[in-house]
N, C-alpha and C positions, 0 to 999 in steps of 0.2 A: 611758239604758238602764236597763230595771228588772232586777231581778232575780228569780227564784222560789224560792221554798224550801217544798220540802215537809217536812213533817215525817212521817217513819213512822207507821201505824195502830200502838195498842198492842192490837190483836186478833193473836189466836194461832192462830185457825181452833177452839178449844173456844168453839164459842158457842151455852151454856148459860145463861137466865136461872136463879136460885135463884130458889124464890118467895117464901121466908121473907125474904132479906134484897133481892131485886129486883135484885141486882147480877149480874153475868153470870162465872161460874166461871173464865172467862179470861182477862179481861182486868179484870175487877173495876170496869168502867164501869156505868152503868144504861142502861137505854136508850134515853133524851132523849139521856144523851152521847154514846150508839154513833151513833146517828140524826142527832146534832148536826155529827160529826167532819168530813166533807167539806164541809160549810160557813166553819169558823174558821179564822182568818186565822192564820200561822203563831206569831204572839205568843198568841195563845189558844189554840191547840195545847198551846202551852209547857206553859200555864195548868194546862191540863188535866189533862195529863201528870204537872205536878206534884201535882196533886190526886189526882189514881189512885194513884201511886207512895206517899203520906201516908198514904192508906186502906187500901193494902195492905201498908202496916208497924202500921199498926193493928191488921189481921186478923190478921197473922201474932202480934202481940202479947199477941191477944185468945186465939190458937188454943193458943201455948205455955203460957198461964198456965194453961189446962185442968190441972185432976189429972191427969186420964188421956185426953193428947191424941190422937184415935183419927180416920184419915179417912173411918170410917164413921160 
């Protein structure tokens, strides 16, 4: 018997590319990954996931270090 495993989308329904950095406002995929995601197999989900999650403690990283961090 096999078993399935889906893995949750990391989309939020804000699905904004940025043009400046190509990555998407919501979920912080680009969009080979968005486009990628219903393809990979549940270990490359993982992958991914972890890859997204890495990138967005970067941003967030990147966003505090600002002098004056502002969401405009």
């Amino acid at each position: 018997m096999s078993e399935f495993l889906e893995i949750p989308s990391p989309c939020i329904g804000t699905c904004v590319i940025d043009e400046e950095s190509e990555l998407c406002l919501g979920c912080n995929r680009t969009v080979d990954e968005i486009a990628l995601w219903g393809d990979l197999t549940p270990s490359e989900a993982v992958l991914m996931m972890e890859v997204v999650h890495t990138r967005t403690l970067l941003l967030w990283e990147d966003w505090e270090a600002r002098e004056d961090p502002t969401l405009q």
